[in-house]
N, C-alpha and C positions, 0 to 999 in steps of 0.2 A: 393315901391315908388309910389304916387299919382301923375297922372296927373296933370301937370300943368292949371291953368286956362288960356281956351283961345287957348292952343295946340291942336292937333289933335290928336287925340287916337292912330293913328297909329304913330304920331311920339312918345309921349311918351309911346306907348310899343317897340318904337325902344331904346328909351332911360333907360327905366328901363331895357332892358334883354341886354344893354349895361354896365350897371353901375352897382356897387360892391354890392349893396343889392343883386340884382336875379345870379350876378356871381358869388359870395363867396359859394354862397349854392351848386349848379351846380358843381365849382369847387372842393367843398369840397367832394361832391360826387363820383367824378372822380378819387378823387387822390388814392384809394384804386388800382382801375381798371386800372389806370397809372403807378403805384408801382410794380403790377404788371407784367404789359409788362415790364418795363424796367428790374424785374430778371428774366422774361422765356427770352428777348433778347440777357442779358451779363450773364445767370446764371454761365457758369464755368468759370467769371472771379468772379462775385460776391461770390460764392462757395469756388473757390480758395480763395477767401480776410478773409472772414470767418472761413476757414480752418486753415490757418496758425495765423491767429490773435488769435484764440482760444491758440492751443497748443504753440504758443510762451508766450503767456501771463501767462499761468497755468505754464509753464518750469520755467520762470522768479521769477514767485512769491513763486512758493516750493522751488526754491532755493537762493534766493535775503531774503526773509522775513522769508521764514520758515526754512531755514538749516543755513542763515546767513553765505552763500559761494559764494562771489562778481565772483570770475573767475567760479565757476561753470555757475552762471547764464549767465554769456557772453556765453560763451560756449555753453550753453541749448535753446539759445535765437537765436544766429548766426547758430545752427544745422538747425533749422526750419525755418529761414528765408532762406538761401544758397539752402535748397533742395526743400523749397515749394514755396519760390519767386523767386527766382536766376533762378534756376532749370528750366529747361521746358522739367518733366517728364509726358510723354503719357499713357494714357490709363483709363480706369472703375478707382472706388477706391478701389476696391480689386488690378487692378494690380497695381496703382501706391502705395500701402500699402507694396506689395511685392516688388517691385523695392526698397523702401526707405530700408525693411531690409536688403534686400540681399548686399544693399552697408556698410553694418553696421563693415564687417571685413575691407575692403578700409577704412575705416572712420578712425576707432583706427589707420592702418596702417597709415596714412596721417598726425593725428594729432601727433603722435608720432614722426615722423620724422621732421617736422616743429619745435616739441620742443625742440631736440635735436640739429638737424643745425643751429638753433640761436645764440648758441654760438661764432660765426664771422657771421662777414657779408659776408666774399666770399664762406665760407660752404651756409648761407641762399639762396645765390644767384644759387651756382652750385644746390642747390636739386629744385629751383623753376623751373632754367634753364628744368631738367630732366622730376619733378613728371608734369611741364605744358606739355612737351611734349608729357610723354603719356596718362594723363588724356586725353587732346582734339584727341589725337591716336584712343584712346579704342573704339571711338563711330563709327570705323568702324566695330565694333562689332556689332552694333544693333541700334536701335532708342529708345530705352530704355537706354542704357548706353548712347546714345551721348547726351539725355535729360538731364541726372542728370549730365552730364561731369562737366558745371560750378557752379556749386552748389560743388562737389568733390575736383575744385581746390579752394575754400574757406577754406577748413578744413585745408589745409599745408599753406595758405595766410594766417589767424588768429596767429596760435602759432610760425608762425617763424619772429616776431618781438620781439624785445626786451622788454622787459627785459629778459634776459634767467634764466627759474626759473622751471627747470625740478624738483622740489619739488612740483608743481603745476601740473603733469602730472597726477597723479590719479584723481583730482577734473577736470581738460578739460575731462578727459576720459567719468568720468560721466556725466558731464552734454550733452556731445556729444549722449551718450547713450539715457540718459531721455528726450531729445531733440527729438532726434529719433523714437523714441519707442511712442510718444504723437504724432509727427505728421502722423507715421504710424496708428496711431488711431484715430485721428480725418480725415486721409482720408478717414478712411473702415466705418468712423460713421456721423460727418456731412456734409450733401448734397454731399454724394460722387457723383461721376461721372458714370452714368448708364453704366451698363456692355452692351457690345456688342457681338454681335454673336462670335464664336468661329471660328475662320476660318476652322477649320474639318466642320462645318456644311456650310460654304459658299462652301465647296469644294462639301459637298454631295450634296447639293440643284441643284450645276451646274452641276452635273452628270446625278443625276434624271431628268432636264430639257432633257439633250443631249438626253437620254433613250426615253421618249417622240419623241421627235427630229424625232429618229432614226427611233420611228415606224412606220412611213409614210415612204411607200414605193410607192411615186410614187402618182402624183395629186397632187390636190390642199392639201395645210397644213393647217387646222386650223389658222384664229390670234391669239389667245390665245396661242396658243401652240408655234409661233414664237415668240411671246410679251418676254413666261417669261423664252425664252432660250435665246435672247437677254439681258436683264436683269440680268438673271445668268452668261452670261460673262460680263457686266459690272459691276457687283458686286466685280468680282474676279481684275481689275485694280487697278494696286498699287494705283493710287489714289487716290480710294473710299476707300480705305482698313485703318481703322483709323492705325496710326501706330506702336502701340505695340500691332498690331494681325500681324500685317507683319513677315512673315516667312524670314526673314532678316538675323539671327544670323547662324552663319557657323554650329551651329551641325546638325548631319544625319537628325534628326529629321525636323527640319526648314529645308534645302537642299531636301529633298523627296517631302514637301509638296510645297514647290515652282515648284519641275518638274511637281507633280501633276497639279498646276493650270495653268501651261503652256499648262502642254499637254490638261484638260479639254476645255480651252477657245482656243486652237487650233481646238478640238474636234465641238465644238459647231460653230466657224466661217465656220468650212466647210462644215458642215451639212446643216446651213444657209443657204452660198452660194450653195448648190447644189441644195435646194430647188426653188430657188430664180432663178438660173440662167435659160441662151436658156436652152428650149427643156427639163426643170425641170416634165411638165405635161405629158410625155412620160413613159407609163410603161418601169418599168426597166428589165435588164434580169433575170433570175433566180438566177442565184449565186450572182449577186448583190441586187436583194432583203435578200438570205440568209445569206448574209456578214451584209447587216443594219440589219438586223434581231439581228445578233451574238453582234453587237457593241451596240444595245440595251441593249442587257442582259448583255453583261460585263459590261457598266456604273451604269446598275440597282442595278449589285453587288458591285460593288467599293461602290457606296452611300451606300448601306448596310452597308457596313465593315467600313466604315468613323464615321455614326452616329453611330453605337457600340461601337469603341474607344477601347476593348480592344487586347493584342496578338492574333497575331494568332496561334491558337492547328495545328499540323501536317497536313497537306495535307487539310487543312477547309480555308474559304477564298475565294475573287474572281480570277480566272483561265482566263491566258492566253490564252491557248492550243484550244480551241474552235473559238476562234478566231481568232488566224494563223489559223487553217485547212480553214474558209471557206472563210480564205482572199487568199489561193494559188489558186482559179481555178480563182478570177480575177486577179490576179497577172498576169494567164499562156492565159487571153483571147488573140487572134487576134487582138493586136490593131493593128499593120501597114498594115495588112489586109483590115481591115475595114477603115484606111486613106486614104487607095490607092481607093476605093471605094469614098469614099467624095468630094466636092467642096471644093478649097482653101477656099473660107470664112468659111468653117463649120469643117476645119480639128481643128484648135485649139481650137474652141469649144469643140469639141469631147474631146480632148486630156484635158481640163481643168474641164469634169465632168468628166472624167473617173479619174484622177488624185482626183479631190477633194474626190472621194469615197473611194481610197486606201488612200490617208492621214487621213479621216476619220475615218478609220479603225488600221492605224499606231500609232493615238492620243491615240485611246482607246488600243491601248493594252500597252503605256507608261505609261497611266493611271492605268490600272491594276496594272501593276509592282509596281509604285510610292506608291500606294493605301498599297502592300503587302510589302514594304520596309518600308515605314511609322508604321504599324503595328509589325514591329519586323525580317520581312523573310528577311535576309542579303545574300539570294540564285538568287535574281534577277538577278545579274550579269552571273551568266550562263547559262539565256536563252536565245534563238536565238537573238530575241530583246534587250539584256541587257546590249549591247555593251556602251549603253547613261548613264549606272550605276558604272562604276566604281570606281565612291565615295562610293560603297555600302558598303563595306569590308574596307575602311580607320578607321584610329582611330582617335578617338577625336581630339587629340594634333595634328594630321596631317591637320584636316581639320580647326583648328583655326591657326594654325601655316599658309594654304595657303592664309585664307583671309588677317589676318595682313599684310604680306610681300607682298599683292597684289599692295595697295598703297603705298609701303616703296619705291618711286618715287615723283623726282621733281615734274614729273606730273600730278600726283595726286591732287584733291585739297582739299582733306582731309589732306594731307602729307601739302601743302603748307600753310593750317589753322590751323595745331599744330603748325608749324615752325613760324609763327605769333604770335600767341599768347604767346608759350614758350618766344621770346626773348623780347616779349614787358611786360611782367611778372617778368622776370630774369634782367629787362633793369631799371624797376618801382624798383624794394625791392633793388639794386646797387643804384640807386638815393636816396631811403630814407632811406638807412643804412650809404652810405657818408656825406650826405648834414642831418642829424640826424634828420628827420623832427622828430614831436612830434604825430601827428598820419599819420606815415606810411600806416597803413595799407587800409586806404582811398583810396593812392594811387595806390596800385594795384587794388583794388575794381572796381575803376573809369579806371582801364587799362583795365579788364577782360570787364567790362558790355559796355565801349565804343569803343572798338576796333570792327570795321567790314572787313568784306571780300574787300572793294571796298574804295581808296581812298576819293570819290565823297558822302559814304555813312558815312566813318566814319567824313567826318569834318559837315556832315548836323548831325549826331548824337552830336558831340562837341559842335557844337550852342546850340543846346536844354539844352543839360544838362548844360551850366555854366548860361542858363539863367536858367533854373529851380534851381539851385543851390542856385543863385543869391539870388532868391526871396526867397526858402526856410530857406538860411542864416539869412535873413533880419527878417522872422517872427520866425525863432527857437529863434536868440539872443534878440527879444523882448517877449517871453517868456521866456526867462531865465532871463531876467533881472525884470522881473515884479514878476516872482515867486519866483524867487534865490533857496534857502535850502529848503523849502517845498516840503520834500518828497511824502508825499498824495497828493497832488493836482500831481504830476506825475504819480502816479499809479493809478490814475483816469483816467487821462489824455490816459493813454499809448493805451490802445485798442482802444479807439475812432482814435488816431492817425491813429495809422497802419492798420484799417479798411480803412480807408479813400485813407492811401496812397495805398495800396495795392491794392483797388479798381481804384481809378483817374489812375495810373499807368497804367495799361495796356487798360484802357478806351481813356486816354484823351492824351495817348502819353508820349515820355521821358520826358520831361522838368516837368510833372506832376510826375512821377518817379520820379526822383530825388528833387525836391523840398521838394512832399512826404518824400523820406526814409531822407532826411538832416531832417526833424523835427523828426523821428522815433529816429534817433539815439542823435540826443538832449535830449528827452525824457527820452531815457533808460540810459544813460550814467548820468545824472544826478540822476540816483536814485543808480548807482554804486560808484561815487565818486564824491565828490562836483567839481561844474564847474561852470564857469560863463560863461557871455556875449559870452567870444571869441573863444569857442568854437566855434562858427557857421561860425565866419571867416577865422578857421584853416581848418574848414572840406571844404569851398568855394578853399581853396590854393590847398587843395590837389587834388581834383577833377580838377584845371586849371593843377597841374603838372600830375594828372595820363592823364588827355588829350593830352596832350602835345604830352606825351610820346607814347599813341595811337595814333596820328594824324602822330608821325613819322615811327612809324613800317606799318602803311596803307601807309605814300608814298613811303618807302625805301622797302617793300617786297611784290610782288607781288599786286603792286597800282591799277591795272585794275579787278581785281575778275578773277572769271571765264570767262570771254569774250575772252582770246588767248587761253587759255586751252581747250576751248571746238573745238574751231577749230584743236590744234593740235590732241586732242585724236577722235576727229572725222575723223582725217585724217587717224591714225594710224590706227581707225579702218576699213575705206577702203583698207588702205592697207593689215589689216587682211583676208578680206571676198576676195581680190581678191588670197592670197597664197593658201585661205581654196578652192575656184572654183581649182585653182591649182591641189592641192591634190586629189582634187574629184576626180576630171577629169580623174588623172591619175589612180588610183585605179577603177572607174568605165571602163574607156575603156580598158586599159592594164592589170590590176591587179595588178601593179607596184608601187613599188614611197613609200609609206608610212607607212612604220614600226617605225611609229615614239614614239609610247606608249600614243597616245593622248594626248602627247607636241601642236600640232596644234588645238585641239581645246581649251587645257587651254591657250593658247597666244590669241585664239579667245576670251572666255570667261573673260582674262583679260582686252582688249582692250574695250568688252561693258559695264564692271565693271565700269573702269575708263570713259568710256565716259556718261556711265548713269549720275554719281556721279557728273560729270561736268556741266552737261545739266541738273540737279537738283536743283545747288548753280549757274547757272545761267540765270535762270528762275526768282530767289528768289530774284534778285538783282536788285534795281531799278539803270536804267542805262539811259542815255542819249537817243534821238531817230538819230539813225545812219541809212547806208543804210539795203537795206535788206540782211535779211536772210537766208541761208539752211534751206530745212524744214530737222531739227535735227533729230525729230521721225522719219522721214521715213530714217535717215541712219541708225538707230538701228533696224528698223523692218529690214533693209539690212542682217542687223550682223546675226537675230534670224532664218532668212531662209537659210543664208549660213551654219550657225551650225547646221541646221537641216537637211539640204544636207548631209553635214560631219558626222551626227549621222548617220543617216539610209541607204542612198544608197550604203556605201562599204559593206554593212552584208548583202546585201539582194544577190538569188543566181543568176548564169548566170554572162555570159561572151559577152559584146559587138561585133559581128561579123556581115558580115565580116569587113575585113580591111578598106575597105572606110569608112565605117559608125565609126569607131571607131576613123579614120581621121578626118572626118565632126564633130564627137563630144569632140575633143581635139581642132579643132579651133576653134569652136563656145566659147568652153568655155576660151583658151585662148584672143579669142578678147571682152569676155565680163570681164576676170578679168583686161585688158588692161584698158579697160574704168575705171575699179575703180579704178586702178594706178593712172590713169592723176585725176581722180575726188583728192586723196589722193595728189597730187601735186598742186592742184589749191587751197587746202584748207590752204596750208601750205603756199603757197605765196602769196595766197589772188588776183591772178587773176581773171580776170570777166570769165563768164561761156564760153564753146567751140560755135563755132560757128555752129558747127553738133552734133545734139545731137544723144544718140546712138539709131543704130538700130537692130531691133527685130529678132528674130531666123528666116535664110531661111528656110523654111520649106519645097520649093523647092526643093533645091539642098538635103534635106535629104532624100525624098524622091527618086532621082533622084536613088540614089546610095546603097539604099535600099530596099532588096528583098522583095516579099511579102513574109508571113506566109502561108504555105502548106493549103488544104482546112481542116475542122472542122474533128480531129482525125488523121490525119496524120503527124502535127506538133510533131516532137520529142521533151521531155520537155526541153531538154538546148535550140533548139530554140523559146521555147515561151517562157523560162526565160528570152532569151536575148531581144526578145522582148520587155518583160514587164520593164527589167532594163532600156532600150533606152529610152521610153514614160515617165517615169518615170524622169528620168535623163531631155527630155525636159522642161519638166513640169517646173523642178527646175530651167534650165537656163531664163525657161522664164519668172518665177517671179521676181529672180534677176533682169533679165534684165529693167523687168516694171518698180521695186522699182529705179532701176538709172534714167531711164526718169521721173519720178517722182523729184528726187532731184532738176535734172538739172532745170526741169521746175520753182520750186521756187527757182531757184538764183538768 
């Protein structure tokens, strides 16, 4: 564009790199560069959209055009929309490739019985009632199975409407199969989803860090060498952990590698902290240099054995045994010796590095075990330490059989989100087997995909989709009325569609979902059987009745989500950790009390099951702003110090003596499990917090009534066991105790 005569040059070069001559070009250039960000920003929703549009359309058209078998294609077309759209299966595309076969025998089982209980409507309804039950069950199995749960109850939704035409079961079978087997292939082939480290190698890498860690005996630490052992246990939190690397599922396998990375990133916070804390630039003593010495070299080895991945041969492997020997002569030091010797400010200093070195040393030699249990050695359980293994020697069917029935509880809210969904499923296929709609199956579609945890969530989902619906209706029935019986202009049509919707869908929100998939299934169903206009207004009804029928199983069961549930199972689990202080107590001071078979710590390990699980689904929940809070994590970090009490301190040796101290440490400990009773009572009734909050171990009065240790060599070893079991035992109560002033503080 030329200046205007008489303008100013500068205004008209503001007006030309305004106006569409110098824009267009600029713009045109851009949009490569623009194109671009927008797939590195949404690539795996754009991936996913791509993915399933490819092998739906190729399933469709082998079987629609090329085999000329209408239910095959439904079948081949709904397998890979159900698992690749429905679905929110995790992982690389090799695992989500794996996940889709391995559901391949579920699938036939599903489809098959769908076809069969058609035959009535109160058969269709009792097996919806059942298979929704435990489909949405199973996914306490894993984050893989609960990924593909809704996508799995698609397969028994589809064939148990009407018509019943179990003459049709071989051609659902197949097209379920070649459905399958194309979207299994098109994850592992376009733009899969980059693979991710292996969590064996997140586990070695945090070992090798600790090993590092470890070697600094004493002085200043490197920052580097602090950077990337911090980093190595944040690596190892479930919530960086993408989640079908999460060692989630109940076999031995997944169970070892979880105690692994507990005990690793145990290993590494108290290494941290020893580094870090008073009096860290103080050369250490001898036997505690060659205790970090020992915890060095067994981490060094454990990563070993990790990145190798294979069994272990006979007696080859990282070893224990070195590391008990040269963790007993700090077990056996003088500490109340040397307490009695200190300033009250500087005794529980003392007492919280000496403690952080023996835990540091107790991490790593879980870690060992874990590492050789992982690998194949089911002998752990019989070392002095292996008291935490017990699951080592269970059989499969024992250890899936304990997680199911873990939640097989009201309280649960896994338990309370199958129970939802089963009768709002079993509630939808009784309304359109009665009232005969004409496509039923709409409406359980629209019960599964809009039902949420939270009555508040599911009627804001209800709005979106009947308005997305809405419009979708409005422009499917004016393409069908514009195109009518022209089959090609549909199978043109069909990928550009379900790119789009697939894409807009998880981009731009429900209401773009469902407007989307109402033009998808216009689309496709017109190239199955001739349809007019009004299809779009039947698929508009069903969706108003499958919402309906979700909006009433969200207010009638369980309307609030997880918001009471996490305070009861929060509570429950206070009331866990104060039985487990209990138990300690009494097995560390008496010897007494607890022949229980490790009943108390699976009741423990129950209670942070269910309260994780609560405290997960309601996080996820958008919820009103109410008053405050408990800080949640810090009652679970409760839970993981109390069972860690309960693992280690009844096996280590020595006996509490004399009598007063075993006195003084039977009330300390009953009045700190007292405090989590009342905590476990305010939670349950939702009173405001105590007006005293608790207080900390006298350290006085233990002192008072506690002998010293004989000078250096005359200590007999049961009194420096018992010793070492007392400081030990404080250590414990007085983390407890922190983590309760903690709670209270954020009530």
């Amino acid at each position: 564009m030329r200046p205007q005569q008489g303008a100013s040059p500068r205004r008209a070069r503001g007006r030309a790199a305004d106006g569409p001559a110098a824009a267009w070009p600029g713009g045109l250039r851009r949009l490569p560069e623009r194109a671009g960000e927008f797939v590195r920003g949404h690539r795996a929703v754009v991936g996913n959209a791509v993915r399933v549009t490819a092998a739906s359309c190729v399933a469709f058209y082998i079987c629609r055009y090329g085999l000329d078998r209408a239910v095959m294609s439904v079948y081949a077309t709904f397998t890979v929309v159900s698992l690749g759209a429905l679905a929110r299966i995790p992982g690389s595309g090799r695992q989500r490739a794996a996940t889709v076969l391995t559901a391949l025998p579920a699938g036939l089982v599903l489809i098959t019985l769908g076809t069969l209980l058609a035959v009535r409507t109160w058969a269709a309804v009792l097996g919806m009632l059942v298979v929704g039950f435990l489909v949405a069950y199973a996914g306490t199995t894993g984050p893989r199975i609960a990924g593909a749960a809704p996508g799995m109850q698609l397969l028994y939704i589809l064939p148990c409407f009407p018509p019943y035409a179990p003459d049709t079961l071989g051609q659902r079978l197949l097209g379920f199969l070649l459905g399958a087997v194309l979207l299994a292939a098109a994850q592992r082939i376009l733009l899969p989803e980059p693979d991710t480290p292996p969590f064996r190698r997140l586990l070695a890498g945090a070992a090798e860090a600790a090993a590092d860690l470890a070697g600094h005996h004493g002085g200043p630490v490197p920052e580097p060498v602090l950077a990337r052992a911090r980093t190595a246990a944040d690596a190892l939190r479930p919530a960086r952990i993408p989640p079908a690397d999460l060692p989630a599922a109940p076999s031995l396998a997944h169970k070892a590698m979880a105690h692994a990375a507990e005990a690793v990133r145990t290993l590494l916070n108290r290494l941290d902290a020893l580094h870090t804390a008073a009096g860290s630039q103080h050369a250490y003593r001898p036997e505690t240099t060659a205790l970090l010495r020992a915890v060095g070299d067994a981490a060094r080895e454990a990563a070993a054995a990790l990145r190798h991945g294979a069994r272990l041969p006979p007696g080859e492997g990282p070893r224990a045994g070195p590391l008990q020997s040269e963790l007993a002569p700090v077990r056996t030091h003088r500490a109340l010796d040397t307490l009695g010797r200190l300033s009250a400010d500087d005794r529980l200093t003392y007492l919280r590095r000496r403690s952080l070195v023996v835990q540091a040393a107790d991490s790593a030699v879980v870690l060992v075990l874990a590492t050789r249990l992982l690998l194949g050695d089911r002998d752990v359980d019989r070392d002095p330490a292996g008291h935490a293994f017990a699951y080592a020697r269970a059989h499969a069917a024992e250890l899936w059989w304990r997680r199911l029935t873990t939640h097989l509880t009201p309280r649960s809210v896994i338990f309370q989100n199958a129970c939802r969904f089963a009768l709002g499923l079993a509630a939808a296929r009784a309304v359109a087997g009665l009232l005969d709609l004409q496509h039923g199956f709409w409406v359980l579609l629209a019960t599964l995909t809009l039902t949420r945890t939270t009555s508040l969530e599911t009627r804001s989902a209800v709005r979106q989709a009947l308005l997305g619906t809405l419009i979708g209706a409005v422009v499917a029935g004016g393409l069908l009325a514009v195109v009518h019986n022209h089959g090609a202009v549909y199978a043109v049509l069909l990928p550009l569609v379900m790119l789009l919707a697939f894409t807009a869908g998880p981009l731009r929100g429900l209401a773009w979902a469902q407007g989307g998939f109402t033009l998808v299934v216009a689309v496709l169903f017109a190239q199955v059987a001739p349809v007019t206009w009004q299809l779009a207004p039947v698929r508009l009804e069903d969706v108003l009745a499958g919402s309906l029928i979700g909006l009433v199983c969200g207010l009638a069961a369980w309307p609030r989500g997880a918001a009471p549930e996490v305070r009861r199972n929060m509570a429950t689990l206070c009331q866990a950790v104060a039985d487990g202080i209990g138990r300690t107590a009494a097995l560390v001071a008496d010897r007494a009390g607890a022949a229980d078979g490790g009943a108390g710590i699976l009741a423990l390990n129950r209670a942070m099951m269910l309260a994780q699980e609560s405290l997960a689904q309601y996080q996820s929940e958008p919820r009103e702003r109410t008053a405050r809070q408990p800080d949640w994590p810090a009652v679970l970090v409760a839970g993981a110090d109390a069972r860690r009490g309960e693992r280690l301190l009844p096996g280590r040796p020595g006996r509490i003596t004399p009598h007063e101290v075993g006195a003084w440490l039977r009330q300390a400990a009953e009045s700190t499990a007292a405090d989590y009773r009342a905590l476990a009572r305010q939670l349950r009734t939702g009173d405001g917090p105590p007006e005293v909050l608790p207080r900390p171990l006298d350290l006085g009065a233990l002192l008072a009534v506690a002998p010293p240790v004989p000078p250096a060599g005359a200590a007999p070893p049961a009194r420096a066991d018992s010793a070492a079991l007392l400081v030990d035992s404080v250590i414990w109560l007085d983390a407890l105790t922190a983590d309760l002033a903690r709670i209270h503080r954020e009530m």
